[in-house]
Biopython code that builds the backbone (N, CA, C, O; Angstrom):
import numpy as np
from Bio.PDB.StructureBuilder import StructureBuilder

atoms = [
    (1, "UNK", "N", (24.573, -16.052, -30.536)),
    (1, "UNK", "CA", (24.469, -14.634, -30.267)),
    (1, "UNK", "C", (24.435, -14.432, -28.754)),
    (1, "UNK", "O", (23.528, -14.907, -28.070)),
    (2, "UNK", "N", (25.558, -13.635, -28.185)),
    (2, "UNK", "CA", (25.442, -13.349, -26.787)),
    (2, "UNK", "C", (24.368, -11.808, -27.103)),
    (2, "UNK", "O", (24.130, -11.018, -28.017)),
    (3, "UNK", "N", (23.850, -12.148, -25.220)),
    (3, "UNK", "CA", (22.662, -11.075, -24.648)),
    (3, "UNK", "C", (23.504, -10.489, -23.475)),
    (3, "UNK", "O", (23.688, -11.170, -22.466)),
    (4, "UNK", "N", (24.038, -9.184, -23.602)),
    (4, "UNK", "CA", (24.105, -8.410, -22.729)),
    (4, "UNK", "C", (23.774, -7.573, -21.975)),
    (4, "UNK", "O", (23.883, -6.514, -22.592)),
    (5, "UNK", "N", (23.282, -7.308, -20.587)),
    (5, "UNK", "CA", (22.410, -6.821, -20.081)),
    (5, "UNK", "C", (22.895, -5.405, -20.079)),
    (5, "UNK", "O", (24.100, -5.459, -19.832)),
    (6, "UNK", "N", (22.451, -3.949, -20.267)),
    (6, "UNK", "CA", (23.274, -3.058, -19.818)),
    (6, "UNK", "C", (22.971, -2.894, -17.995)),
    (6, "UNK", "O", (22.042, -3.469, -17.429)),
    (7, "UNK", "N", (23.756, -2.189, -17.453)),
    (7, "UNK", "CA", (23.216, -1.815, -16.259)),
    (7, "UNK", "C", (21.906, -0.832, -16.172)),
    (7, "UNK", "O", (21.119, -1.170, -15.288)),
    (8, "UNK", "N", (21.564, 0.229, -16.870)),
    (8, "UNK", "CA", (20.274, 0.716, -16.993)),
    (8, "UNK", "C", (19.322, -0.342, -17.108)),
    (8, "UNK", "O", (18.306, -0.397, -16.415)),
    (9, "UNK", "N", (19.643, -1.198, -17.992)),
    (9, "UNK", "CA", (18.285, -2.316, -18.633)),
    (9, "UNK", "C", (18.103, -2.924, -17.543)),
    (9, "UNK", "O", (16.993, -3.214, -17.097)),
    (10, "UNK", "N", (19.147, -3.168, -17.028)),
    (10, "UNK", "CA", (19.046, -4.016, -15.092)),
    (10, "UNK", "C", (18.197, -3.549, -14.162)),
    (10, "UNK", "O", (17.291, -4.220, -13.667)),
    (11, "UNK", "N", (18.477, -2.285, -13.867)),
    (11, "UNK", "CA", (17.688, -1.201, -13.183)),
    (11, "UNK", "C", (16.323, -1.083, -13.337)),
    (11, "UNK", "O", (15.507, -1.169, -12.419)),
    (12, "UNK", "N", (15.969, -0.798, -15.011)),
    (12, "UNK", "CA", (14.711, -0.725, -15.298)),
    (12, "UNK", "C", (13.800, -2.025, -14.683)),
    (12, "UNK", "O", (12.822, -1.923, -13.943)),
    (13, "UNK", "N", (14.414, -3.288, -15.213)),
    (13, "UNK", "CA", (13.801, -4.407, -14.547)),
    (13, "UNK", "C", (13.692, -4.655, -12.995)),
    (13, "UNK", "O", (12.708, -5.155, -12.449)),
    (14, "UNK", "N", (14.866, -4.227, -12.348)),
    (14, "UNK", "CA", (14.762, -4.254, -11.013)),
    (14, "UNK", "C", (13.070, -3.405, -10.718)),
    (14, "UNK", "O", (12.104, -3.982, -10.218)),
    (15, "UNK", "N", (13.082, -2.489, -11.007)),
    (15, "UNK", "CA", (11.987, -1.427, -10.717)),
    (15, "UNK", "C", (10.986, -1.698, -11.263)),
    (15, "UNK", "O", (10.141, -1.075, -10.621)),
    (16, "UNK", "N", (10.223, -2.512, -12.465)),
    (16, "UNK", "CA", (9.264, -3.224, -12.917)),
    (16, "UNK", "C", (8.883, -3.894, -12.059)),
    (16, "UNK", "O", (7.727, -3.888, -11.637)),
    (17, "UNK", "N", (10.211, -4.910, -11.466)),
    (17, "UNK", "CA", (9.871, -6.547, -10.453)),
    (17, "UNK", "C", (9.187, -5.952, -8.991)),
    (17, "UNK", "O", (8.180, -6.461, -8.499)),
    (18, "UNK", "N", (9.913, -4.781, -8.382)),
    (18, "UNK", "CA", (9.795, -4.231, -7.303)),
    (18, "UNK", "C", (8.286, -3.877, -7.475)),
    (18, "UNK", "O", (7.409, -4.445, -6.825)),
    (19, "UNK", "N", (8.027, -2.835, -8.456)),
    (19, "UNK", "CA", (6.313, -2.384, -8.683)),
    (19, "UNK", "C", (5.612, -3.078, -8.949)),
    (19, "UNK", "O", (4.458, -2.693, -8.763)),
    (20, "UNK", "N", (5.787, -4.629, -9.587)),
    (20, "UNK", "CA", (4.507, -5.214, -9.194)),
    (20, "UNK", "C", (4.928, -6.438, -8.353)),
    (20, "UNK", "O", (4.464, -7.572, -8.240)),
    (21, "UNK", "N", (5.390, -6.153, -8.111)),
    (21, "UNK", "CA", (5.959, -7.231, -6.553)),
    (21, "UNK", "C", (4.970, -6.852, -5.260)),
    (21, "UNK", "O", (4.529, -7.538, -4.338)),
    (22, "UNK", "N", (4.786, -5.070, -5.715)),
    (22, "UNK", "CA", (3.930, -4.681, -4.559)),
    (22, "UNK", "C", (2.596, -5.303, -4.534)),
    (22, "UNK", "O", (1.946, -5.122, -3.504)),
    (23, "UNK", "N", (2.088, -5.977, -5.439)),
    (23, "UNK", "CA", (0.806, -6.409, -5.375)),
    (23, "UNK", "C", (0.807, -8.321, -5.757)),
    (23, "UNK", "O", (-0.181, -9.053, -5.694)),
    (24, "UNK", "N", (2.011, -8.667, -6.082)),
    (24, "UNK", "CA", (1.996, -9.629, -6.546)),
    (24, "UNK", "C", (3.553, -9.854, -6.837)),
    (24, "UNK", "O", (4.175, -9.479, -7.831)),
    (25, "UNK", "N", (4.095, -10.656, -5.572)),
    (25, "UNK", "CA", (5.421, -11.431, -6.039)),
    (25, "UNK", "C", (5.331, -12.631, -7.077)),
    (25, "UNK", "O", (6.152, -12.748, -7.986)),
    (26, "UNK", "N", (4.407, -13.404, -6.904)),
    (26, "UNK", "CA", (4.878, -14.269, -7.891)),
    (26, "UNK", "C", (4.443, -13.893, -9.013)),
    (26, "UNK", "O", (4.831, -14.633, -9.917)),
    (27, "UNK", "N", (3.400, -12.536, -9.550)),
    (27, "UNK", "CA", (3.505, -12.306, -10.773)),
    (27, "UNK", "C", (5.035, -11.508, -11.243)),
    (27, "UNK", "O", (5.567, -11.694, -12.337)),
    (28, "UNK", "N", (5.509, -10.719, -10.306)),
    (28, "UNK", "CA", (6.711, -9.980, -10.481)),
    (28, "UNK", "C", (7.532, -11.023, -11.034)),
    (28, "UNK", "O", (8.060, -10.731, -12.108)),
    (29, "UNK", "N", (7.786, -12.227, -10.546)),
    (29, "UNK", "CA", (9.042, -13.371, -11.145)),
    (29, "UNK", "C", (8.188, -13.798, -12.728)),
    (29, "UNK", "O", (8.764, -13.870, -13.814)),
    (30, "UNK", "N", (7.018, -13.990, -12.541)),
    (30, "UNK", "CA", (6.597, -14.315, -13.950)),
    (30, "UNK", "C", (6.789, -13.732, -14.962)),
    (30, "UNK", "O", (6.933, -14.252, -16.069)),
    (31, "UNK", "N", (6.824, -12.133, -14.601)),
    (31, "UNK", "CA", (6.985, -11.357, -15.595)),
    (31, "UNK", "C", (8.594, -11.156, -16.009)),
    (31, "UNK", "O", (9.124, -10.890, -17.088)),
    (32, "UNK", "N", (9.130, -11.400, -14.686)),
    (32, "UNK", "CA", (11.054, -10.866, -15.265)),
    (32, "UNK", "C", (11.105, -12.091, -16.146)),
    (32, "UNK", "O", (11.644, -11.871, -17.231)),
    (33, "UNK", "N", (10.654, -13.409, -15.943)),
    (33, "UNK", "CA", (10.941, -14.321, -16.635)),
    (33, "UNK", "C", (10.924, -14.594, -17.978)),
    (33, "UNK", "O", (11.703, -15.168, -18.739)),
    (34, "UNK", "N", (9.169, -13.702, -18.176)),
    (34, "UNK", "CA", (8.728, -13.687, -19.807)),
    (34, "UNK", "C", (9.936, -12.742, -20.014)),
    (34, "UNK", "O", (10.608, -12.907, -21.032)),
    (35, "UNK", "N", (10.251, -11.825, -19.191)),
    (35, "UNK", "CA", (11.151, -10.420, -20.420)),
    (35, "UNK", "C", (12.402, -11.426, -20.600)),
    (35, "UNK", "O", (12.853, -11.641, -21.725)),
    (36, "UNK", "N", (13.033, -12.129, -19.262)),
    (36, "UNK", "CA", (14.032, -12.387, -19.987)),
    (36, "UNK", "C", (14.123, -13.887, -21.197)),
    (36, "UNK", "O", (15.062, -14.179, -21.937)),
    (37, "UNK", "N", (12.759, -14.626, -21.019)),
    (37, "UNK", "CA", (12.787, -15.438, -21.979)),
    (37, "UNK", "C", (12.796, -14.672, -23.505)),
    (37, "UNK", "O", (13.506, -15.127, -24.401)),
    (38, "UNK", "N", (12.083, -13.665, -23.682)),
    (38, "UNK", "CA", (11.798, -12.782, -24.621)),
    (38, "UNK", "C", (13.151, -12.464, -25.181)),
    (38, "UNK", "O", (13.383, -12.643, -26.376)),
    (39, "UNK", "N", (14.221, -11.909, -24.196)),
    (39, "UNK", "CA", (15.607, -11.640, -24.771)),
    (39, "UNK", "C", (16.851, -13.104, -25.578)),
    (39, "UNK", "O", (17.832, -13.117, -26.323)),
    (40, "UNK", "N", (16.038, -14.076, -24.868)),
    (40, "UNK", "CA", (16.564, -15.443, -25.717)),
    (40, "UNK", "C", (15.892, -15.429, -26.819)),
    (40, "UNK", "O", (16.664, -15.816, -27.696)),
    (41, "UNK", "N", (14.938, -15.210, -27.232)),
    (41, "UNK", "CA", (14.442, -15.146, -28.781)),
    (41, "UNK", "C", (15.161, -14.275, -29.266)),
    (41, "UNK", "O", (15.654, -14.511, -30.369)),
    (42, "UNK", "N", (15.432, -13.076, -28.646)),
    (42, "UNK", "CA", (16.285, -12.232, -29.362)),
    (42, "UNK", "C", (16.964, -12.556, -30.003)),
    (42, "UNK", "O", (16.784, -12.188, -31.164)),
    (43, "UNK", "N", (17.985, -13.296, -29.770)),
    (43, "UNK", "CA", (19.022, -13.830, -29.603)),
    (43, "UNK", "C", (19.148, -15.271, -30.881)),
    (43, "UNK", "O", (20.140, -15.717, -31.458)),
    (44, "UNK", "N", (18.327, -15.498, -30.923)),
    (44, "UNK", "CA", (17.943, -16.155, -32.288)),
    (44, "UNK", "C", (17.793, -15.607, -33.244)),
    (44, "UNK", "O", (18.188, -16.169, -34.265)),
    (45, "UNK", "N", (17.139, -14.224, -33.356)),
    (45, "UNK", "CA", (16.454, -13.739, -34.568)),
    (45, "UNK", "C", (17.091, -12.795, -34.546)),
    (45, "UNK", "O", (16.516, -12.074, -35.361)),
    (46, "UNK", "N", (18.002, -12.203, -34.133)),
    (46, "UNK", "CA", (18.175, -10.348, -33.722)),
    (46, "UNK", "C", (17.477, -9.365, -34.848)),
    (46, "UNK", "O", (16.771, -8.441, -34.443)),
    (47, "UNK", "N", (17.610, -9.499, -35.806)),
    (47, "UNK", "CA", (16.931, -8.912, -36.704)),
    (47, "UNK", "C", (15.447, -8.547, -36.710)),
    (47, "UNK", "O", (14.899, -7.483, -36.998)),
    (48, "UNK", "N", (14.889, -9.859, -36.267)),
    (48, "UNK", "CA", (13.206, -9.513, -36.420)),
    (48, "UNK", "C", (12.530, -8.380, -36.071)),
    (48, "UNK", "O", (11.518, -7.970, -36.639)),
    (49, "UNK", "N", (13.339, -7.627, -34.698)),
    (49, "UNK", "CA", (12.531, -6.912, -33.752)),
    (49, "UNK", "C", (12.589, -5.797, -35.279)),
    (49, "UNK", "O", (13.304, -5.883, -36.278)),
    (50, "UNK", "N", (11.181, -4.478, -34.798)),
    (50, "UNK", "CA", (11.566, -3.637, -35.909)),
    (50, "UNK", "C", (12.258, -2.316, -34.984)),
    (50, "UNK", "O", (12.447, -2.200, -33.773)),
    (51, "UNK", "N", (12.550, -1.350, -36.201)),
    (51, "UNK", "CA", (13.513, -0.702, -35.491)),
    (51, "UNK", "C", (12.922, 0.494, -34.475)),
    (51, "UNK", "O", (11.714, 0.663, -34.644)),
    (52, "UNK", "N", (13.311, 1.056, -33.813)),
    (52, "UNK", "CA", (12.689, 2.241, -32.546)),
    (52, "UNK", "C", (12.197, 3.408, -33.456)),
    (52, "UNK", "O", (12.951, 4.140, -34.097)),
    (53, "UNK", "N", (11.008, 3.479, -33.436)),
    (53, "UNK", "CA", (10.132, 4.741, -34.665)),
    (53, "UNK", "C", (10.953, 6.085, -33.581)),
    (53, "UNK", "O", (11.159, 7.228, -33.991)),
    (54, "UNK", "N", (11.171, 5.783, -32.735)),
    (54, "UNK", "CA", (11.766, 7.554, -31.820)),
    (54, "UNK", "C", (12.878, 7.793, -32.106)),
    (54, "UNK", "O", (13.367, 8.903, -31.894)),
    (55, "UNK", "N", (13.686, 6.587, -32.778)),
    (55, "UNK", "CA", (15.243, 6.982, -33.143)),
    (55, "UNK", "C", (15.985, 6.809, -34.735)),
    (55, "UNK", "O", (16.264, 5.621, -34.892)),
    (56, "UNK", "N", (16.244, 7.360, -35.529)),
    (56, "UNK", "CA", (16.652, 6.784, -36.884)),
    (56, "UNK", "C", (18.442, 6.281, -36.988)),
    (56, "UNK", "O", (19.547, 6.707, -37.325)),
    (57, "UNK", "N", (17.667, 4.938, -36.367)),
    (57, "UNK", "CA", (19.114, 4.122, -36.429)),
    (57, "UNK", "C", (18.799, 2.784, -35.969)),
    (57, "UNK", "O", (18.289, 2.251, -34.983)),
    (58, "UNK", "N", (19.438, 2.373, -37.367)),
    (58, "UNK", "CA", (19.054, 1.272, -37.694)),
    (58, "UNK", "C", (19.322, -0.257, -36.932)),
    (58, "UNK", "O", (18.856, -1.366, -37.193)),
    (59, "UNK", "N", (20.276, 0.196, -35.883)),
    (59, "UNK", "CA", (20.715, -0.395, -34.864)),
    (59, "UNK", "C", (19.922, -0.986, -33.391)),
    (59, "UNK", "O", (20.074, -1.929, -32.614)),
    (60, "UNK", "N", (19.335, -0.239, -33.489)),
    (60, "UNK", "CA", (18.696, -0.148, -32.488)),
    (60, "UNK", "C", (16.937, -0.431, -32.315)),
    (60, "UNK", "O", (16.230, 0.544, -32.569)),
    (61, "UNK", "N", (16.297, -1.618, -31.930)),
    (61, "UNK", "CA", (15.635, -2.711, -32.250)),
    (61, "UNK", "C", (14.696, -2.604, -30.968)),
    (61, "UNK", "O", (15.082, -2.008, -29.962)),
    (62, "UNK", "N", (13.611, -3.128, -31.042)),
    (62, "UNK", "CA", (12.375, -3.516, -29.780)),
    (62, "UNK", "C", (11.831, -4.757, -30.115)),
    (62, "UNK", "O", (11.639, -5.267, -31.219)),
    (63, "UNK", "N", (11.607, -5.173, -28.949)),
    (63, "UNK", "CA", (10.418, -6.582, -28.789)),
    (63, "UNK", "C", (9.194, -6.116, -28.314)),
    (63, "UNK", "O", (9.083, -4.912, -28.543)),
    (64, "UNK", "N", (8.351, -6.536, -27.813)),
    (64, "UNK", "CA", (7.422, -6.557, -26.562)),
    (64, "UNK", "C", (7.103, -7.880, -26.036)),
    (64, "UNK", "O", (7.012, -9.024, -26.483)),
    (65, "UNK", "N", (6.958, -7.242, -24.832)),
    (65, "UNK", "CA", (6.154, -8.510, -23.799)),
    (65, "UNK", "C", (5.330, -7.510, -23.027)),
    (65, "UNK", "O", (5.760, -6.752, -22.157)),
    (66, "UNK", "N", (3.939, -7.620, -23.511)),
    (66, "UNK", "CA", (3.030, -6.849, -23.093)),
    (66, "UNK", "C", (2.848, -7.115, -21.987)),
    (66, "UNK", "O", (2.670, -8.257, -21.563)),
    (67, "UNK", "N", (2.873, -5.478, -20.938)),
    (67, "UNK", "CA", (3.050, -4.565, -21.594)),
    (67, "UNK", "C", (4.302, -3.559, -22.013)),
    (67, "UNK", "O", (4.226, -2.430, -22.497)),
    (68, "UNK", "N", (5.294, -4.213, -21.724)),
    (68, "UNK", "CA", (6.650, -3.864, -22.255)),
    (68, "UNK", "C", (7.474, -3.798, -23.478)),
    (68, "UNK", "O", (7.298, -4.691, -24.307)),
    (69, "UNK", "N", (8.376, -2.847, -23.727)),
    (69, "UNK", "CA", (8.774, -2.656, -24.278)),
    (69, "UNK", "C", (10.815, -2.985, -24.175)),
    (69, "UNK", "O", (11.695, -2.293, -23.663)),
    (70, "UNK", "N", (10.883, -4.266, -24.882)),
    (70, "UNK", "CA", (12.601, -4.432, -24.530)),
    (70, "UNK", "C", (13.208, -3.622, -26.201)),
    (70, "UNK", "O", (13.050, -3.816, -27.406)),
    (71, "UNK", "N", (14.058, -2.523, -25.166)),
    (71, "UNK", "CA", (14.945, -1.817, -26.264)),
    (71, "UNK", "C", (16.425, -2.631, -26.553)),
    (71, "UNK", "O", (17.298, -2.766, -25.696)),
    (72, "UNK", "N", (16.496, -3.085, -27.798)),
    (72, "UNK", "CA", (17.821, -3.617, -27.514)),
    (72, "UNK", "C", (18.847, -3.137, -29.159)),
    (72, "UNK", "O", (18.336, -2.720, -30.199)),
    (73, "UNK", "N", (20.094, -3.333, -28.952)),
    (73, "UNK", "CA", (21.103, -2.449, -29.710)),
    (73, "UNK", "C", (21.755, -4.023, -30.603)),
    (73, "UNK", "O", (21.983, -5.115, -30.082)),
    (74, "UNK", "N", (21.899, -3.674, -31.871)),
    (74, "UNK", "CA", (22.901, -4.843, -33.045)),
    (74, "UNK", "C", (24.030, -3.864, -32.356)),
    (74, "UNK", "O", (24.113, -2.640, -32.467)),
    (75, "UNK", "N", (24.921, -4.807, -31.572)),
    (75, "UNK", "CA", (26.194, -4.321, -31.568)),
    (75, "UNK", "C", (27.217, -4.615, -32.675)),
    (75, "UNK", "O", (28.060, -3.820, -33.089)),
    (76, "UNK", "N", (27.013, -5.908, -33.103)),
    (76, "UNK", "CA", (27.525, -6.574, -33.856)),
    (76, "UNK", "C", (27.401, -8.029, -34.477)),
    (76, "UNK", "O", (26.330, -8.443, -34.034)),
    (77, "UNK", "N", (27.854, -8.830, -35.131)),
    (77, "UNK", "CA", (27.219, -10.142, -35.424)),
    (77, "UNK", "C", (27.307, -11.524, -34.369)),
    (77, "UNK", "O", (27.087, -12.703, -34.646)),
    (78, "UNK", "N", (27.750, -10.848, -32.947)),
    (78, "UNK", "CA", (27.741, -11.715, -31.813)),
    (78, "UNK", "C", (27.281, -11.315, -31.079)),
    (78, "UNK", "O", (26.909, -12.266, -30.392)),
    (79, "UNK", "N", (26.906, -10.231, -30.535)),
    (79, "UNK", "CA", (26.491, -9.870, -29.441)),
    (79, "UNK", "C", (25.289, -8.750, -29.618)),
    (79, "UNK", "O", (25.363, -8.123, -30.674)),
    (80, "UNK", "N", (24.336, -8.451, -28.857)),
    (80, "UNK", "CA", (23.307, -7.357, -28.653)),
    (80, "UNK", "C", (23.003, -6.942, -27.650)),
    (80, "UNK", "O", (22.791, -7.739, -26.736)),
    (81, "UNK", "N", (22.886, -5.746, -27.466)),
    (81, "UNK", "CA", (23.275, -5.407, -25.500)),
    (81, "UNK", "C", (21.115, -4.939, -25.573)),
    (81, "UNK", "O", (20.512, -4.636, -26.603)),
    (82, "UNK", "N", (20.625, -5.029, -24.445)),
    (82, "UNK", "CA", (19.294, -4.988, -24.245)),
    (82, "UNK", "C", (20.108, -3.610, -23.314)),
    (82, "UNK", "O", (21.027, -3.564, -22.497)),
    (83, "UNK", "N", (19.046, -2.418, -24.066)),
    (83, "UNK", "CA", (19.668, -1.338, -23.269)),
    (83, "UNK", "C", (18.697, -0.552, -22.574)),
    (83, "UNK", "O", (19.099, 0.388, -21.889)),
    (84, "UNK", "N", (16.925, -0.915, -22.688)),
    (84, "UNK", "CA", (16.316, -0.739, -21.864)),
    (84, "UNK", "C", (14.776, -1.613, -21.992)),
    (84, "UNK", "O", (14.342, -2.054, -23.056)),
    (85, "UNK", "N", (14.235, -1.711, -20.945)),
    (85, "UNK", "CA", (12.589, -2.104, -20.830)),
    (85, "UNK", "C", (12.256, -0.883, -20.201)),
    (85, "UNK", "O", (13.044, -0.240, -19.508)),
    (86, "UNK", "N", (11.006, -0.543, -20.460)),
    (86, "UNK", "CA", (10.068, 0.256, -20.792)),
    (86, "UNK", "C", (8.697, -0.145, -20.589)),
    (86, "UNK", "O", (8.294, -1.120, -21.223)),
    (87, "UNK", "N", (7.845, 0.515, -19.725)),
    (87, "UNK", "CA", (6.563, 0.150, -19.439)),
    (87, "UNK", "C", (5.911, 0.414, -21.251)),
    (87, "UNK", "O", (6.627, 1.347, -21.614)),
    (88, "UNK", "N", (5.090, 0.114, -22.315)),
    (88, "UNK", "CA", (4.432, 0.580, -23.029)),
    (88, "UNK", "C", (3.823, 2.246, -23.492)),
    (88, "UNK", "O", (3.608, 2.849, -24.544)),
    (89, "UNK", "N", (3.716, 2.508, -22.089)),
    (89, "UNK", "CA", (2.780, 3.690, -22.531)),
    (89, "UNK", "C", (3.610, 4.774, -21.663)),
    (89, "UNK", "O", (3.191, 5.814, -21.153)),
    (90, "UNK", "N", (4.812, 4.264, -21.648)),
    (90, "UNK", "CA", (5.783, 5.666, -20.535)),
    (90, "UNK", "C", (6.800, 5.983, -22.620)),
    (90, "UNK", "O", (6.818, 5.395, -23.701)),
    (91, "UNK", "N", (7.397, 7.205, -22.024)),
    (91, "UNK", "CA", (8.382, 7.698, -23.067)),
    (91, "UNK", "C", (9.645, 7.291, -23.270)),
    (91, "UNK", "O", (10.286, 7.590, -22.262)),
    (92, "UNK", "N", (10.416, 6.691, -24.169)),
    (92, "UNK", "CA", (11.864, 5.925, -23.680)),
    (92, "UNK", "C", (12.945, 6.968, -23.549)),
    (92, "UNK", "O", (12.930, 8.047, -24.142)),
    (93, "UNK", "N", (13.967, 6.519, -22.648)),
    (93, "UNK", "CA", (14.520, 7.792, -22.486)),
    (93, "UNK", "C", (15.379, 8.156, -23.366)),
    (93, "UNK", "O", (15.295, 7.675, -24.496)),
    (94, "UNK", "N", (16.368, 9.059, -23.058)),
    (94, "UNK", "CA", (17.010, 9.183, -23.905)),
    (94, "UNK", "C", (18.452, 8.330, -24.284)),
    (94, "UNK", "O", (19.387, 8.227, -23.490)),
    (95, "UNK", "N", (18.440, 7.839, -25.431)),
    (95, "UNK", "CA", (19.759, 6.522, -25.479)),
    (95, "UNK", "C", (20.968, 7.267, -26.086)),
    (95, "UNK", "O", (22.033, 6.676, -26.261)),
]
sb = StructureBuilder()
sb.init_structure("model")
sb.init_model(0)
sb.init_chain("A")
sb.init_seg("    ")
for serial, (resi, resn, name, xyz) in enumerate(atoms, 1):
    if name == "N":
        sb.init_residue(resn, " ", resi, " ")
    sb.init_atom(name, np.array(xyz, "f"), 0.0, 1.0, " ", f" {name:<3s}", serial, name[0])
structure = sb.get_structure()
């Protein structure tokens, strides 16, 4: 199963790493690391995640890595595009 990053999902992470970079670079790399180790499990299981309670479609899937939230999309039976991270307790936007 390929993991495709969207460019939003990029962004979002850029801006996670940056905000707590401000207090802590090497937690900032620890953390991009868990999200993106997190998206290799994906990638094994795609199915497991359950589906987004804000959207009715069935496509469209979450993990966490507390305290985050990785939004990611069944594109198809090869590929899944990760189309956003999400602090926990912020609102996801609109997909």
């Amino acid at each position: 199963m390929i993991v495709r990053w969207t460019e939003s999902a990029l962004a979002d992470l850029e801006a996670i790493e940056a905000f707590i970079a401000r207090h802590s670079p090497r937690y900032a790399r620890a953390m991009v690391g868990r999200i993106f180790q997190r998206c290799e499990q994906i990638a094994a299981l795609p199915g497991a995640g359950p589906m987004v309670p804000e959207f009715e479609d069935a496509t469209l899937r979450e993990v966490f890595e507390h305290p985050y939230r990785i939004v990611y999309q069944l594109v198809d039976e090869e590929r899944i595009d990760v189309v956003a991270v999400v602090h926990g307790a912020r609102r996801l936007p609109h997909m």
